[in-house]
N, C-alpha and C positions, 0 to 999 in steps of 0.2 A: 942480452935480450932474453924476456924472461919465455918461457913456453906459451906462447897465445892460447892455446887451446884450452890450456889450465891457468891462464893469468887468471888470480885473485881479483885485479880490478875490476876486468869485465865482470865478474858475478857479482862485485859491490854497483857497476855505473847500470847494470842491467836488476837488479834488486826490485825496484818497483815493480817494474813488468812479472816479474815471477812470485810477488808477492799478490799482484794482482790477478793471474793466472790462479793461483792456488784455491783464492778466495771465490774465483765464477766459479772454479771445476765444483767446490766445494757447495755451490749456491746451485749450480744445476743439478747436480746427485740431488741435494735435499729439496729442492722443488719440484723435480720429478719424482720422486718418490711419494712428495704428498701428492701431489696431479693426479698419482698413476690409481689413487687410493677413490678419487671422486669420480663419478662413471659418467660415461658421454652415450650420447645414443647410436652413435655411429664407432665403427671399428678404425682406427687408423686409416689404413686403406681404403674402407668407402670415405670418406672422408675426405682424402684426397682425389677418390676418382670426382665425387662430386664437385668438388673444386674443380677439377680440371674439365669437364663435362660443361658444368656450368658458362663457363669461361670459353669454349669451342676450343680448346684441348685434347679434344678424347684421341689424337692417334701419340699420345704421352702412354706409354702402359707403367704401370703399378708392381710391383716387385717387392719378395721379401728375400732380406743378405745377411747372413750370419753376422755374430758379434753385436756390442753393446755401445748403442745410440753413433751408430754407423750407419746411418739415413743420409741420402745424397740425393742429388738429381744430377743425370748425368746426360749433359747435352750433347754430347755427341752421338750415344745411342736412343735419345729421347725417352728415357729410361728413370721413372722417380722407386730409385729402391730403399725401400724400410725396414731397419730392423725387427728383429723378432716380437721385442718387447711395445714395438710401435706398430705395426704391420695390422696384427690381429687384435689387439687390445682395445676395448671400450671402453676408456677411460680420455680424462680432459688434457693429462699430460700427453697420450698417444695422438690426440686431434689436432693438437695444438703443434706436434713437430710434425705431423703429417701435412699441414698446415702452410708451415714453413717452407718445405719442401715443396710443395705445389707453388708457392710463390714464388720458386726460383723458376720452374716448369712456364710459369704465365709469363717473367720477364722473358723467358726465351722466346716464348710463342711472339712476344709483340715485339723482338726483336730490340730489347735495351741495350740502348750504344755502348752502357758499362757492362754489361754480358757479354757482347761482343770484346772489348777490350779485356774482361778477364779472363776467356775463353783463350783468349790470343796469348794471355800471358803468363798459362799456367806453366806453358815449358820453358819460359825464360826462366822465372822462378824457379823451378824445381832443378833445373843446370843450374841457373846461379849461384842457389845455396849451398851447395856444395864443394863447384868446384872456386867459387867465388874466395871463400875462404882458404883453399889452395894453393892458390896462385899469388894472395897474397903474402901466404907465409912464405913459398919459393921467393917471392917478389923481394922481401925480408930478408932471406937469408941468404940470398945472392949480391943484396944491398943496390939491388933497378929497383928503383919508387916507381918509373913508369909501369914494371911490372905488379905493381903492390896497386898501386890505384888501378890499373884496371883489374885487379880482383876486388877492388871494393865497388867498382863500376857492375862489375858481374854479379857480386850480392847484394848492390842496389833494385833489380831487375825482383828479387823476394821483398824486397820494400814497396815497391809499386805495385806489385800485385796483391799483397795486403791493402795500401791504401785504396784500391779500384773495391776490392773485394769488400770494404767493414761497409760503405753505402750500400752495398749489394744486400747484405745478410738484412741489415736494418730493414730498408723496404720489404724484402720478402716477409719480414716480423710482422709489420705492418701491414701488408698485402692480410696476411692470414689474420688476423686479427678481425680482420675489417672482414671475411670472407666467411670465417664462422660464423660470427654476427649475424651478416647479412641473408645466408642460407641457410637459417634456424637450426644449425648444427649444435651451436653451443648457446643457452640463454645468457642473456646480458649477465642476471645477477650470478656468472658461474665464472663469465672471466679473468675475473682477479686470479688466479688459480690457475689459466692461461700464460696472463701475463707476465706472471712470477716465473713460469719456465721458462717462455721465451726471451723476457730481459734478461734471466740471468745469461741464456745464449749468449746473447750480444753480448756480455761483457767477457769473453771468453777470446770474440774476435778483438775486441777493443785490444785485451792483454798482448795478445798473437802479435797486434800491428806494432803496439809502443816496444813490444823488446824486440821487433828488426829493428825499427828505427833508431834505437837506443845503441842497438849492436852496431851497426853502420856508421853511426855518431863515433862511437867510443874507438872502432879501428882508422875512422877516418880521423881522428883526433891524436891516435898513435902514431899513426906516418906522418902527422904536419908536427910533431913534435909536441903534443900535447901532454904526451905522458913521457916519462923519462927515460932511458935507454938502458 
């Protein structure tokens, strides 16, 4: 049995996803960088407070967090924190992920039943991935399949929280789109320039989802005897 964690095949059956990975990372560097170059008349953070204001949001506060395009909202402190480069900056790239960000803030405010379920299943995922993989290699090398599939059952739990998650990110793209727009933050003819950073976002999550699910294929296809021993 060859070492899973450095099987050669997983980095061939998983290939697309990291090739696609590479290409957003690489699409939202160069879209935010031109974003960052076109000016917005609002700062990140008003931006989003006005978002959130607008929306009957305002007990959401505004935060800036160290590090590079590490903007969250974080719903259990009600808490929308922006990076450095996003926070203060007047520009259409800093509006546009502050933007974002507040569009996660509004689905929690209204209470979206996929907010709620992803909320719920950030720490199945985050056990999962980890020890999910674990368990299955014990499960391996002790030669209990019972124990092997329930480590694939446990890094199924980072599968569905990706899938819950990529509709989540899309709407909030959307959300903000439609919210600059509509509260003359950004002019029509400026969002193309929005657009280009926030789609490339979403393909980032897109990536994120296909190589769990490619990953969980490819182990779950090792233990039924898919691949050869």
């Amino acid at each position: 049995m060859p070492g899973l964690f450095f099987d050669f095949r997983l980095l061939v059956w998983i290939a697309p996803a990291i090739a696609l990975a590479m290409w957003a990372q690489w699409r939202v560097k160069s879209a935010f960088a031109a974003a960052s170059r076109l000016p917005a008349p609002l700062s990140g953070a008003a931006a989003a407070r006005h978002i959130l204001d607008s929306a009957g949001a305002g007990n959401v506060q505004v935060e800036s967090v160290e590090g590079s395009l590490t903007d969250h909202y974080d719903p259990s402190a009600k808490v929308l924190r922006l990076s450095q480069e996003v926070y203060g900056a007047k520009s259409l790239a800093a509006v546009g992920i502050a933007a974002h960000e507040a569009g996660h803030a509004l689905q929690d405010a209204e209470k979206s039943s996929l907010m709620t379920v992803r909320n719920a299943a950030v720490g199945v995922a985050n056990f999962g991935s980890g020890l999910g993989i674990i368990v299955f290699m014990i499960g391996l090398a002790m030669a209990l399949q019972p124990l092997a599939w329930l480590g694939i059952i446990l890094f199924g739990g980072t599968v569905f929280f990706q899938l819950v998650n990529l509709p989540l990110e899309i709407d909030a793209s959307n959300r903000a789109k439609a919210q600059l727009v509509a509260l003359g933050i950004v002019p029509e003819a400026d969002m193309p320039a929005v657009n280009s950073v926030l789609n490339a976002a979403a393909w980032t999550y897109v990536a994120a989802t296909l190589q769990s699910i490619l990953t969980l294929l490819y182990y779950a296809s090792y233990l039924s005897g898919g691949s050869d021993d």
